[in-house]
Structure formats: structure tokens, C-alpha cells
N, C-alpha and C positions, 0 to 999 in steps of 0.2 A: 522189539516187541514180537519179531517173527519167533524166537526160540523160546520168549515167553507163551505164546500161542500153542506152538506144537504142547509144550508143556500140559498148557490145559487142553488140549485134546486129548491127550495120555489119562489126564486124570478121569476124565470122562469117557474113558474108554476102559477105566479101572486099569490102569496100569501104573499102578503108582510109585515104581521105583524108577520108572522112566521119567513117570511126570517130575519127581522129587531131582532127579538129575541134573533135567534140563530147566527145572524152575531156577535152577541152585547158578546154573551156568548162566541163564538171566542174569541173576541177581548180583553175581560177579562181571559181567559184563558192563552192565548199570552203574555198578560203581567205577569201573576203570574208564568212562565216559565220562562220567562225572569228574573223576579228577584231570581228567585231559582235556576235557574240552573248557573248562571252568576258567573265568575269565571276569572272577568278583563276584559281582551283582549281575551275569545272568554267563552263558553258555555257547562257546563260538560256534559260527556256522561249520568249521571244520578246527581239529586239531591243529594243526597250521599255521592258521588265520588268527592272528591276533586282531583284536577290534571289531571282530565281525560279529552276527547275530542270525537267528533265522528263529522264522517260529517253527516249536517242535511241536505242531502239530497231532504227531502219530502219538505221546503219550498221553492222548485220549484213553484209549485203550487201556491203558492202565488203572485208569480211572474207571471207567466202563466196566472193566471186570474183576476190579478189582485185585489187581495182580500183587500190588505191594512193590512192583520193581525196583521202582525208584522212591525217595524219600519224599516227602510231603513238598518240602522245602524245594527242594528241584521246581515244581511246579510254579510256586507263588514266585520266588525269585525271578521265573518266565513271564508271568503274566504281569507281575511288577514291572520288569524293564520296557517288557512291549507296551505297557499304555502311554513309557515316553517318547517312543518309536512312532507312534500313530500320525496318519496325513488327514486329511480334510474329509479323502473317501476310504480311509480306512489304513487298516496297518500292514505294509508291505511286506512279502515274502521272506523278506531277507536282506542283507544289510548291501547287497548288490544293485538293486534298483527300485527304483517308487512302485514297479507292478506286483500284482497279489494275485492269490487267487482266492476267490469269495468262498467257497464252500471248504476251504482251510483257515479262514478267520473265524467260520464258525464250530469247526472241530475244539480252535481255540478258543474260544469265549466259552464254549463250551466246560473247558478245566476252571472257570473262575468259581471264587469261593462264595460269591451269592450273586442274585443277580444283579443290584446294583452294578457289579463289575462286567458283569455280562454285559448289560446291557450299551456299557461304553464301549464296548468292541461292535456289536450291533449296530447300533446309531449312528456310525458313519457308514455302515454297510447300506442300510435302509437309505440313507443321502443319496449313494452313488445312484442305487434304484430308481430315485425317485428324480433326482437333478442330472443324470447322465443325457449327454446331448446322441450317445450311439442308437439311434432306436431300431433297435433288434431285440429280440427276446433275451435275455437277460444273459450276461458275457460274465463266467466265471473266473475269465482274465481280465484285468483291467487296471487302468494308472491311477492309485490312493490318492498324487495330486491334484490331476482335472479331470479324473471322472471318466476317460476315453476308455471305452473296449480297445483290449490289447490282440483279443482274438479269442477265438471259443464264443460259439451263443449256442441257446438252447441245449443244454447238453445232461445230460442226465445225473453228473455230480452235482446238478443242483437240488436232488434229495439229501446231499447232507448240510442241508441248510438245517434239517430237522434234526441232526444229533440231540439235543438236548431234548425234543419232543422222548427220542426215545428212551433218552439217559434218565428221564422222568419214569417212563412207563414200565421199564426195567427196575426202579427204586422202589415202587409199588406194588 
């Protein structure tokens, strides 16, 4: 997403044989990810790692601006796998440990294709909030199965709890 980004700063900068370059070098990168890290029905957490997972998070972005990077399909196949991935207080970072981080579930719920889906990644996030026994101002890290702050409170990545407020306001 970084060299998709410079990309569209180029174009917005009217530089558009730049931007055309390093979209294009995206868009080849995108694809050689996709086939190396693919792993069926959804995407390893590294090349390497057979059976693993993580949520991709970052191609928000993509989505957000529309970039085209990656294929539709990339997307759904993520958000499909992760809703069987999901724990009680939400869906875990990665196929490494039960902790998460909450304002990365919601970049992710974020990519779903309405809200109904959305809202299933939400609804255990809203749980932890609400049933979590750490009372501290809200811990961006924390364990999907019981609920514990893992560390981190009050911290200011908890605006992007609002992606989608903006993903809205940007649509309009």
C-alpha cells in the first residue's frame, strides 16, 4: 500500500508518468503476494508459514481510495475466513495468539461487503467493552478469549475505531 500511496501522491501532484509507474509496480506486487502467500480460502501470515493467517488489515486502504490493487476477491476470501477465526471478544491478530488489536478489527470490518458483516466483527468488539473485567480506559490490546487487557489503554489509535464513520463521509 506504501508504493500504491506514493503512486497517488504523484497523481495528485500531476505527475502522472510517475504516478502510472509506481501504480503499475503496486499492482505487480499485489499480484506476486497474492500468489505466494495464498493458501486456498484465505492468505498466510508470511510466505513461509503454511497454515497461518493474520488479518490484512492495511488493504483498507485500498478500499478507501480506491486504488484497485488488489482484486475484489482478495478481500472477501479475508473476511470470509476471519469470521471462522473469531473468539468470544473478537477476532485475533493472527493465527499466533488469541490477542488483537481493537482499532485493527475495525479497519477490518471495515472491508466487509455490508453491514450485516460488519457488524459481526463489531459485536464481539462492543462485548470486550462492555464485559471486560480490566477497568481502565479502553486497552487497544487485548485477549479475544477472556476479555483481559493485554496492554495499551487509552491510546489514541482508538480513533480508528471510526474508519468507517469516515469511509462513509468520503462516499458522500
Amino acid at each position: 500500500m506504501g508504493v500504491a500511496g506514493y503512486s497517488e501522491i504523484a497523481r495528485i501532484l500531476g505527475l502522472n508518468s510517475v504516478a502510472e509507474r509506481y501504480a503499475d509496480i503496486a499492482k505487480k506486487m499485489a499480484m506476486k503476494w497474492e500468489k505466494m502467500a495464498n493458501e486456498g480460502d484465505h492468505y498466510r501470515l508470511a510466505f513461509d508459514r503454511n497454515n497461518t493467517w493474520s488479518q490484512k488489515y492495511n488493504i483498507i486502504w485500498d478500499k478507501m481510495w480506491n486504488l484497485n490493487i488488489f482484486p475484489n476477491n482478495v478481500i472477501s476470501k479475508e473476511i470470509n475466513y476471519y469470521l471462522t477465526k473469531q473468539n468470544l471478544y473478537g477476532l485475533p491478530l493472527d493465527s499466533r495468539r488469541d490477542y488483537t488489536k481493537s482499532d485493527w478489527i475495525m479497519w477490518t470490518a471495515a472491508m466487509s461487503p455490508n453491514r450485516e458483516i460488519f457488524e459481526k466483527f463489531v459485536d464481539p468488539l462492543y462485548k470486550y467493552i462492555n464485559e471486560t473485567t480490566s477497568r481502565v480506559p479502553i486497552s487497544d490490546w487485548h485477549d479475544t478469549k477472556t476479555g483481559r487487557m493485554t496492554g495499551f489503554k487509552a491510546r489514541s489509535v482508538i480513533g480508528g475505531y471510526w474508519i468507517q464513520v469516515l469511509m462513509d463521509k468520503m462516499n458522500h
